[in-house]
LUMMAR-373228 format. One record per atom (N, C-alpha, C, O): residue number from 1; atom name; x, y, z. Coordinates in pm, 1 decimal, always signed. Each point is the difference from the previous one (the first is absolute). Example, Ala and Ser with C-alpha at 12.3 -4.5 7.8 and 13.67 -1.06 7.14 Angstrom:
BEGIN
resi=1 name=N east=+1319.0 north=-569.0 up=+780.0 .
resi=1 name=CA east=-89.0 north=+119.0 up=+0.0 .
resi=1 name=C east=+90.0 north=+120.0 up=+0.0 .
resi=1 name=O east=+103.6 north=-1.9 up=+66.5 .
resi=2 name=N east=-138.6 north=+106.9 up=-138.5 .
resi=2 name=CA east=+82.0 north=+119.0 up=+6.0 .
resi=2 name=C east=-77.0 north=+109.0 up=+73.0 .
resi=2 name=O east=+50.9 north=+110.8 up=+16.9 .
This chain:
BEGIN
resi=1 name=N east=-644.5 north=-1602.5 up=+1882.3 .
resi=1 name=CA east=+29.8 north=+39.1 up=-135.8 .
resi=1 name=C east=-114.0 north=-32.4 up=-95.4 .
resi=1 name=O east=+31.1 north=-25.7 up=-116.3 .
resi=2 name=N east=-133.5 north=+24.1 up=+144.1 .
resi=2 name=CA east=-162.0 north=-48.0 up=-52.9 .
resi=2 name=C east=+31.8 north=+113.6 up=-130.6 .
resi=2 name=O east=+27.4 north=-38.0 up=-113.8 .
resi=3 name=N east=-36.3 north=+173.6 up=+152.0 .
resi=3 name=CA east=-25.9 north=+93.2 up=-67.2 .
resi=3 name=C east=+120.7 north=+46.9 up=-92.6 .
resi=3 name=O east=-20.0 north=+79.0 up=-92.3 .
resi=4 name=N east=+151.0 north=-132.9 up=+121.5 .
resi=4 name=CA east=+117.7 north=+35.4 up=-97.0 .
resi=4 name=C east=+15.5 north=-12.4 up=-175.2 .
resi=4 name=O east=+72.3 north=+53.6 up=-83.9 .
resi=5 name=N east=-163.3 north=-137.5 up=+81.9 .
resi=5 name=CA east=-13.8 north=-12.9 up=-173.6 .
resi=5 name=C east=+138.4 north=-41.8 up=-16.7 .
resi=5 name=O east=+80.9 north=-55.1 up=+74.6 .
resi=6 name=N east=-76.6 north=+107.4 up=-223.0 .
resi=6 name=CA east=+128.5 north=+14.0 up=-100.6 .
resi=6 name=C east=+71.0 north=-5.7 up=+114.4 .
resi=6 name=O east=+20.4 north=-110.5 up=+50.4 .
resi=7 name=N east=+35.8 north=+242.7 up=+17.8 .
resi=7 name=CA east=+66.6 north=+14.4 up=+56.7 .
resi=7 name=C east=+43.8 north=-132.3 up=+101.1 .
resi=7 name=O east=+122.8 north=+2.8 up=+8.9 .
resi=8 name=N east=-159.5 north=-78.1 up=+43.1 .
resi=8 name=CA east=+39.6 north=-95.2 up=+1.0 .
resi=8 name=C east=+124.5 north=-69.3 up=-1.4 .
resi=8 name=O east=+64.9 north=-38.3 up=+97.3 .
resi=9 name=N east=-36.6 north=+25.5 up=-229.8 .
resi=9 name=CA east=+52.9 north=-79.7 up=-97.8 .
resi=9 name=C east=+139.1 north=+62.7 up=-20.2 .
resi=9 name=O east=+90.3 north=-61.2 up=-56.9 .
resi=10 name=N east=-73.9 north=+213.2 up=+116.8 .
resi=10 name=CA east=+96.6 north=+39.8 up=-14.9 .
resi=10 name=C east=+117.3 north=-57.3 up=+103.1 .
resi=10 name=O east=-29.0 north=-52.0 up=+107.7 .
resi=11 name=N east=+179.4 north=+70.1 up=-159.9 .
resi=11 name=CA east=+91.6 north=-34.9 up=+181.3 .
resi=11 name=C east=-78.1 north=+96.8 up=+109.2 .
resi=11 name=O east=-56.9 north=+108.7 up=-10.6 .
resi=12 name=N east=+87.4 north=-223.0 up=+148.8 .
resi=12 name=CA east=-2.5 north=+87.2 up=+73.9 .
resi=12 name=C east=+74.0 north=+157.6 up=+69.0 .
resi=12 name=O east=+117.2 north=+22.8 up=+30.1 .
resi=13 name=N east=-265.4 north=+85.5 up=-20.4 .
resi=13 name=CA east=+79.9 north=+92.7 up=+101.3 .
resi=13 name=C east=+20.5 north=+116.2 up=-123.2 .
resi=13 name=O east=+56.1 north=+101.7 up=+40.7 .
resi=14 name=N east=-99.5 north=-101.2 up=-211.4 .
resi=14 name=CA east=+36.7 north=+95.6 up=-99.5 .
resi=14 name=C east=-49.8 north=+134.8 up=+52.1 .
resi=14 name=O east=-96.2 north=+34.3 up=+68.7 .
resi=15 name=N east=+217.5 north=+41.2 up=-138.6 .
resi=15 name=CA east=-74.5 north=+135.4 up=+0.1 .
resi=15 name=C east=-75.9 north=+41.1 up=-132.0 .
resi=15 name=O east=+59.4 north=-30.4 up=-103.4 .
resi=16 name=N east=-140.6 north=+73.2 up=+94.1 .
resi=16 name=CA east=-102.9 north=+36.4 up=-124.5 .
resi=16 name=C east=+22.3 north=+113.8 up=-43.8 .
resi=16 name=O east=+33.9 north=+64.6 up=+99.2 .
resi=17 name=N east=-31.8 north=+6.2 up=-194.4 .
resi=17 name=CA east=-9.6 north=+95.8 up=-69.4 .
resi=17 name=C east=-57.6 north=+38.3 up=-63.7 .
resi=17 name=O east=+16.2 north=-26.7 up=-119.0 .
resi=18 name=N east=-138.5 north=+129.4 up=+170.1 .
resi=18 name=CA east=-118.8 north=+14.5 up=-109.1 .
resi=18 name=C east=+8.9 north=+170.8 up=-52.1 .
resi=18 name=O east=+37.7 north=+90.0 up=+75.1 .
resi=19 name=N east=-75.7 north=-72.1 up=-201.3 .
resi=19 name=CA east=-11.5 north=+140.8 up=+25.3 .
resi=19 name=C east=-109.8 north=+104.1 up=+39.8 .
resi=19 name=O east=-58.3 north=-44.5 up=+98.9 .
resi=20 name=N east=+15.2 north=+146.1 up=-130.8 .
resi=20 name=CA east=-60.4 north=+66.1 up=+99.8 .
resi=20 name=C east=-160.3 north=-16.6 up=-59.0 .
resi=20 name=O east=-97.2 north=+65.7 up=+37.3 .
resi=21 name=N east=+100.2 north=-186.6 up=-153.3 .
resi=21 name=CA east=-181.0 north=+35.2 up=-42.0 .
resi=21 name=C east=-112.8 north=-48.2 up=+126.0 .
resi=21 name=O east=+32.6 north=-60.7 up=+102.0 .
resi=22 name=N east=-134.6 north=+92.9 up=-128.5 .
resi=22 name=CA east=-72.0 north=+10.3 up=+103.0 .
resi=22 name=C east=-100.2 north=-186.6 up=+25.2 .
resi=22 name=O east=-57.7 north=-37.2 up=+102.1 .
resi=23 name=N east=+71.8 north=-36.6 up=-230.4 .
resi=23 name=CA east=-22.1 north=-97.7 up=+12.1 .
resi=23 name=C east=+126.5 north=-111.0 up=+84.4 .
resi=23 name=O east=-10.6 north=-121.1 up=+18.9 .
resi=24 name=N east=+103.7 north=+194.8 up=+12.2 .
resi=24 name=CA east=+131.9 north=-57.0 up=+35.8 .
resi=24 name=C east=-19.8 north=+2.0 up=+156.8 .
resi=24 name=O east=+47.2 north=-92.4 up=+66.2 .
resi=25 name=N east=-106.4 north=+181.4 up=-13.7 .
resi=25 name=CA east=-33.6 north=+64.6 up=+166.0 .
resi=25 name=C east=-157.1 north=-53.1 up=+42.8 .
resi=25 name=O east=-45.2 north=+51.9 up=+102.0 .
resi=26 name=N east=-15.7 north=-122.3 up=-151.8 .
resi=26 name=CA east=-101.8 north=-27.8 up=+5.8 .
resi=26 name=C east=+29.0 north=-123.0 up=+183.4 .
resi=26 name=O east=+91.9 north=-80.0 up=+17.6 .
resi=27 name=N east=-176.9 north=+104.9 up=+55.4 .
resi=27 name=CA east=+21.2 north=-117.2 up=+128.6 .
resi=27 name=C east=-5.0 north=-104.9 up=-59.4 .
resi=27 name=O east=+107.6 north=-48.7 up=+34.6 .
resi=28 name=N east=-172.6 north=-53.6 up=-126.5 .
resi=28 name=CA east=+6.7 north=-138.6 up=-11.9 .
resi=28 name=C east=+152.0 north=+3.2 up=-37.4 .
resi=28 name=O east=+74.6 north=-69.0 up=+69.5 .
resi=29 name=N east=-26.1 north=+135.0 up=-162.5 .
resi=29 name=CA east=+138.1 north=-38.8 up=-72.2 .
resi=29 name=C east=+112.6 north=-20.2 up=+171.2 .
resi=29 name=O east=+67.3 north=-99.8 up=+25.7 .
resi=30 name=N east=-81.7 north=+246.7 up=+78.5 .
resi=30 name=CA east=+102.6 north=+10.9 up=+26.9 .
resi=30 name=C east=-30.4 north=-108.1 up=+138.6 .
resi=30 name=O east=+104.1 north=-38.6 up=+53.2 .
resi=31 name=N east=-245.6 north=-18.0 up=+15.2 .
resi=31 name=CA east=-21.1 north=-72.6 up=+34.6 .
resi=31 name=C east=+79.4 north=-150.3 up=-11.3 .
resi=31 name=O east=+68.8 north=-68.1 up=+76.0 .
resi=32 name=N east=-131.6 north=+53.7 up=-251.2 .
resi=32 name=CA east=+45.1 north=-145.4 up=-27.3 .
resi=32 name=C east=+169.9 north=-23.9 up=+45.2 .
resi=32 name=O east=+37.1 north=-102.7 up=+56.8 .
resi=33 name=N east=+64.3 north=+226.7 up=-96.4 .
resi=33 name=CA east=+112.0 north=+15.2 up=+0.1 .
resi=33 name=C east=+55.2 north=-3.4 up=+136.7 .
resi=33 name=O east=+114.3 north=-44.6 up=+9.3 .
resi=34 name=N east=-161.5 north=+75.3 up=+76.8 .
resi=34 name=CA east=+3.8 north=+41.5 up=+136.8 .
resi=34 name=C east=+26.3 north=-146.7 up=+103.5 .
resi=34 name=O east=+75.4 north=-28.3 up=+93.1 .
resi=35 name=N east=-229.0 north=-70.3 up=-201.9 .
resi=35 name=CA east=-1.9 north=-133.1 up=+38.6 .
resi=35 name=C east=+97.2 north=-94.6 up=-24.9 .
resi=35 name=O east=+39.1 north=-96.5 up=+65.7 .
resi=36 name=N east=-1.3 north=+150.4 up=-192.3 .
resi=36 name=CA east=+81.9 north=-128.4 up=-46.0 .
resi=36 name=C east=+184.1 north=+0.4 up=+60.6 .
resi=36 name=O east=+95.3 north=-71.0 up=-32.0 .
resi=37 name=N east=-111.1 north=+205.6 up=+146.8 .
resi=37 name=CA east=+132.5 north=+40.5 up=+58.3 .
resi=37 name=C east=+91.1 north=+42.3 up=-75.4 .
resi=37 name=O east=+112.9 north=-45.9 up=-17.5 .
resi=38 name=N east=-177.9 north=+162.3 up=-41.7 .
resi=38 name=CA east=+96.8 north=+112.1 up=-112.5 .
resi=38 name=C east=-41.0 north=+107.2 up=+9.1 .
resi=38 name=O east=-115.3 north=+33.1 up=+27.8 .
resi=39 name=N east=+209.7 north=+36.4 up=-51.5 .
resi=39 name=CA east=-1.7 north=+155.0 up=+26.6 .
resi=39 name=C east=+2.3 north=+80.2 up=-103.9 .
resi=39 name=O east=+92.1 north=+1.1 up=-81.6 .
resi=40 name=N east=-190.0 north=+69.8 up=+76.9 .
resi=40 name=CA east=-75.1 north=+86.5 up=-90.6 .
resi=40 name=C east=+110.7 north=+179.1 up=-31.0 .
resi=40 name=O east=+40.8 north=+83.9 up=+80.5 .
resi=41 name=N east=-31.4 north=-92.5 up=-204.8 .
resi=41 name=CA east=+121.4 north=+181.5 up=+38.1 .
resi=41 name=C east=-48.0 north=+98.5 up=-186.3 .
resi=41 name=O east=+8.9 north=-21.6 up=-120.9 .
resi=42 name=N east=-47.9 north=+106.4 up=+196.1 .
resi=42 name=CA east=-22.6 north=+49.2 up=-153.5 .
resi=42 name=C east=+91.4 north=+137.6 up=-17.8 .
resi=42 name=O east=+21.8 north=+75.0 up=+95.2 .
resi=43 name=N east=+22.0 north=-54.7 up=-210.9 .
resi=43 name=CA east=+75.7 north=+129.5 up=-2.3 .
resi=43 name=C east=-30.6 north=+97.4 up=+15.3 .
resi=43 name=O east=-120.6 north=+24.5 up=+0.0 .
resi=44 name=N east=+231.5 north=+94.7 up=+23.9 .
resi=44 name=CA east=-110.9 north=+133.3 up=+13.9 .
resi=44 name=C east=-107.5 north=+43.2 up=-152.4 .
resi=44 name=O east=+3.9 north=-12.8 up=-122.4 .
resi=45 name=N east=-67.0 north=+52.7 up=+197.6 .
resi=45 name=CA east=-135.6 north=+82.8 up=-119.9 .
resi=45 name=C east=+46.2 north=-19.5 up=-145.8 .
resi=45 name=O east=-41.2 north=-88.3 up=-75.1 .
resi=46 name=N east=+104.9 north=+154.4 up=+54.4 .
resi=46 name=CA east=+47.3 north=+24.7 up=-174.0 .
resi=46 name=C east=+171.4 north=+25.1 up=+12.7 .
resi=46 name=O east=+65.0 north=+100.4 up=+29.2 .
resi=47 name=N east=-24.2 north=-242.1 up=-65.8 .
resi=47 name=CA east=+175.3 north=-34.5 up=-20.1 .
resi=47 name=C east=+19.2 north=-79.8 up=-139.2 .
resi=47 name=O east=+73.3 north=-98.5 up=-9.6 .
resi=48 name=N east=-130.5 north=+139.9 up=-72.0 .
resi=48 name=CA east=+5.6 north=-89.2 up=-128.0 .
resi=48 name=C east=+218.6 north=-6.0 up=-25.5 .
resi=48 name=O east=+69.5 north=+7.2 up=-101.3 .
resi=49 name=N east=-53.9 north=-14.4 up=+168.8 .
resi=49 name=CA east=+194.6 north=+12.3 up=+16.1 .
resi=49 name=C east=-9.2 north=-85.3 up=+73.7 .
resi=49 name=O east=+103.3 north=-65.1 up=-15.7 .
resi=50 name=N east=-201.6 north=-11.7 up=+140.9 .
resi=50 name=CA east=-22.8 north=-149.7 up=+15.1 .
resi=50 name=C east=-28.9 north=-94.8 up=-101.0 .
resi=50 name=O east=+55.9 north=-109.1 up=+10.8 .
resi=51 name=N east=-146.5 north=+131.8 up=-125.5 .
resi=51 name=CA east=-82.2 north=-95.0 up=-76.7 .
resi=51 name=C east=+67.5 north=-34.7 up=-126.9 .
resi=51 name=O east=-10.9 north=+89.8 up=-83.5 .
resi=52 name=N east=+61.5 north=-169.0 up=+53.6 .
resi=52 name=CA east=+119.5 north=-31.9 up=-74.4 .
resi=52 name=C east=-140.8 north=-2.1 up=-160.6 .
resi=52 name=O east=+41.9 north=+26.6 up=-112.6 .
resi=53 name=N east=-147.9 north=-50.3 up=+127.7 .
resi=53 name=CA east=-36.1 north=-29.1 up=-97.8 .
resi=53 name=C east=-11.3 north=+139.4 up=-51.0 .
resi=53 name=O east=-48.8 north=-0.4 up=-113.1 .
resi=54 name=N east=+90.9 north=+178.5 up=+179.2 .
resi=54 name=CA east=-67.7 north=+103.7 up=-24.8 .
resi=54 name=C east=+82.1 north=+62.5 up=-152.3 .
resi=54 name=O east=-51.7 north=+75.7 up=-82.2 .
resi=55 name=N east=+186.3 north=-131.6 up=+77.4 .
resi=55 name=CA east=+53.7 north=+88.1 up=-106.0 .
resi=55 name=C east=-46.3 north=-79.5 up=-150.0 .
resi=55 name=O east=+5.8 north=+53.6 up=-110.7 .
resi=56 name=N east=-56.5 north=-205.5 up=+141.0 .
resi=56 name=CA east=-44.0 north=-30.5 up=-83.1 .
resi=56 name=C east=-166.1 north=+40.4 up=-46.7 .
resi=56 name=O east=-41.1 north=-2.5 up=-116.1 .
resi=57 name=N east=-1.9 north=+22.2 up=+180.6 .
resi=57 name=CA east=-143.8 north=+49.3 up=-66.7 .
resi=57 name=C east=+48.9 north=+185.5 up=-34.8 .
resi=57 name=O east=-50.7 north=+63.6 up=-92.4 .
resi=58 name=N east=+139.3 north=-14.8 up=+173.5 .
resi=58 name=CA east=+46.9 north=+124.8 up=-104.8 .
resi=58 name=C east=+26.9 north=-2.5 up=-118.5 .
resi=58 name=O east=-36.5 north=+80.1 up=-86.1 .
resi=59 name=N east=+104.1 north=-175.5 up=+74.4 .
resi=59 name=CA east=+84.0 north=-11.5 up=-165.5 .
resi=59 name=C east=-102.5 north=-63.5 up=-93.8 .
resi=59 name=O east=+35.3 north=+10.2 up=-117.5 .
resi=60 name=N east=-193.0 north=-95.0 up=+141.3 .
resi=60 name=CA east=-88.8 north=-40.5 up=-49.3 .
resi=60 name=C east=-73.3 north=+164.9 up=-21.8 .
resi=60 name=O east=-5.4 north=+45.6 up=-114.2 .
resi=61 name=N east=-41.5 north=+24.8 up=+216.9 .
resi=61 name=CA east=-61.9 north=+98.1 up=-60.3 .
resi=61 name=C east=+97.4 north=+108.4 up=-92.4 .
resi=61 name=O east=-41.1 north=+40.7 up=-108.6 .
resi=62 name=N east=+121.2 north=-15.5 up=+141.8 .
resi=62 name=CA east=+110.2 north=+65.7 up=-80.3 .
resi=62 name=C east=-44.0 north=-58.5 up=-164.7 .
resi=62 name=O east=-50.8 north=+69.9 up=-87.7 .
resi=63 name=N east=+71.7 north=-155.7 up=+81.5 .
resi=63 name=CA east=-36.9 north=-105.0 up=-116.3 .
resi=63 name=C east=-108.9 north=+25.3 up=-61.8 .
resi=63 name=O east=-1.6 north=+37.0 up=-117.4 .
resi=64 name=N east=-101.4 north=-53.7 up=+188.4 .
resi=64 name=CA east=-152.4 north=+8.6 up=-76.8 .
resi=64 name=C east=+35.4 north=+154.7 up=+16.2 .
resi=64 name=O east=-39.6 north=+21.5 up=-114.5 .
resi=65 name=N east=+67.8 north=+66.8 up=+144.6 .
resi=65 name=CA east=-27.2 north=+96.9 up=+6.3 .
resi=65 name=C east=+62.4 north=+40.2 up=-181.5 .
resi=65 name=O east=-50.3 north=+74.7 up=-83.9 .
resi=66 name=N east=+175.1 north=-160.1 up=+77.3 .
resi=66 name=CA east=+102.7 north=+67.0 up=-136.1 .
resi=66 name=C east=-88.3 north=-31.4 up=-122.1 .
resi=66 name=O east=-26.4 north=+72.5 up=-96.0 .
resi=67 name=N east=-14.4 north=-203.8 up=+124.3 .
resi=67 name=CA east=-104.7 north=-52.1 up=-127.9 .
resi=67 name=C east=-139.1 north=-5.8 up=+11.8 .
resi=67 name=O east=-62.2 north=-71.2 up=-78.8 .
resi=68 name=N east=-0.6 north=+139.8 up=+171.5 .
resi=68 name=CA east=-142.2 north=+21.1 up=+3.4 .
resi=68 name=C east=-35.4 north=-122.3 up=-6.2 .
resi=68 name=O east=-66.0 north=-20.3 up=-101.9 .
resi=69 name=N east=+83.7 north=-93.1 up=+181.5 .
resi=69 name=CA east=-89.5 north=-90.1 up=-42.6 .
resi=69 name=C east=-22.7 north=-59.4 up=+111.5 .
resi=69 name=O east=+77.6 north=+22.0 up=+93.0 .
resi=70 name=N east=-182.8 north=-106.6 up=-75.5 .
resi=70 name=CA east=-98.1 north=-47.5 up=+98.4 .
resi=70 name=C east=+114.6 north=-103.0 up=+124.0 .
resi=70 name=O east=+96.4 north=-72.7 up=-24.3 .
resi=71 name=N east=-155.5 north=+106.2 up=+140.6 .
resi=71 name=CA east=+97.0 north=-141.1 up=+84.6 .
resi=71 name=C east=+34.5 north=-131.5 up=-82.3 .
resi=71 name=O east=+106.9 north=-48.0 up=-37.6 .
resi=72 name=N east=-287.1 north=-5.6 up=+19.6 .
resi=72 name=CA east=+32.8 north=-82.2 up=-82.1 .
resi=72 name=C east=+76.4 north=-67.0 up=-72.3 .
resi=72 name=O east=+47.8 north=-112.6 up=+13.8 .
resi=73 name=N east=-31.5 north=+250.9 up=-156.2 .
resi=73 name=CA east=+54.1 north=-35.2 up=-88.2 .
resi=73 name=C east=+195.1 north=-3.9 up=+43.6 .
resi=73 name=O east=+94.1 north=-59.3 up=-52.9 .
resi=74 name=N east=-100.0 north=+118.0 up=+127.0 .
resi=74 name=CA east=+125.1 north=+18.2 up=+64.9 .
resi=74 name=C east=+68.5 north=-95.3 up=+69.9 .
resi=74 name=O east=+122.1 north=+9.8 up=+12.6 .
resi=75 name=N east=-204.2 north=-131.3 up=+50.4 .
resi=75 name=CA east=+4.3 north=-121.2 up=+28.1 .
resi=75 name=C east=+35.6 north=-81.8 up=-61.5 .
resi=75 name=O east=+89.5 north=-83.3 up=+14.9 .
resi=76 name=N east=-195.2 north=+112.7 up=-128.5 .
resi=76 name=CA east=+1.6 north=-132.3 up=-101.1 .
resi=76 name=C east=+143.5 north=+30.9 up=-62.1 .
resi=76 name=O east=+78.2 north=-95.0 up=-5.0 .
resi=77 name=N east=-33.8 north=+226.1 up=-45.5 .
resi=77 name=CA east=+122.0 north=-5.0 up=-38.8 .
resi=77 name=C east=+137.7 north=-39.6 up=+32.5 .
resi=77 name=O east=+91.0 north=-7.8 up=-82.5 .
resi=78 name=N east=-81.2 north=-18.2 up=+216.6 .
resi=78 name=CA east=+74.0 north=-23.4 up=+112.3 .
resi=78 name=C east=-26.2 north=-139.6 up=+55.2 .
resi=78 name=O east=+77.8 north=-62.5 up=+71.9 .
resi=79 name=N east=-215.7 north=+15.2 up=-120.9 .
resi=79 name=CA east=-1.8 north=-177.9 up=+34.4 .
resi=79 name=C east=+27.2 north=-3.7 up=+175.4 .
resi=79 name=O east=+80.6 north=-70.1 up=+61.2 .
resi=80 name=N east=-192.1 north=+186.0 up=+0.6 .
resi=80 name=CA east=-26.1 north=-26.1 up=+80.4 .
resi=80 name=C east=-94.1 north=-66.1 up=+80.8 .
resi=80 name=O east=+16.9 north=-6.4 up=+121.8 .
């Protein structure tokens, strides 16, 4: 387990869940994961109906979209 990193630290035996970016598939990541005796599972291609965070960045652009205004400022309004 030299090479497990982070992963590590997790219980033993997790399943991981990454999604499909390409820094996510990289060999060191799925290596380290591999080491630390966890199993690596990514969803299909494009399931944002997996990604719980997806209806919320809808309703953020929806938003900037109503008031033209910057992510940013859209943040800051929201005290994000």
């Amino acid at each position: 387990m030299d090479n497990a990193g982070p992963f590590a630290k997790l219980l033993p035996a997790c399943v991981i869940v990454m999604d499909n970016a390409t820094f996510h598939k990289r060999q060191d990541i799925q290596t380290a994961i591999a080491n630390a005796g966890h199993t690596l599972e990514y969803p299909p291609p494009y399931s944002p109906d997996l990604n719980d965070i997806e209806p919320k960045w809808a309703q953020a652009k929806a938003i900037r979209k109503k008031e033209g205004c910057s992510i940013e400022q859209l943040f800051a309004a929201y005290e994000i």
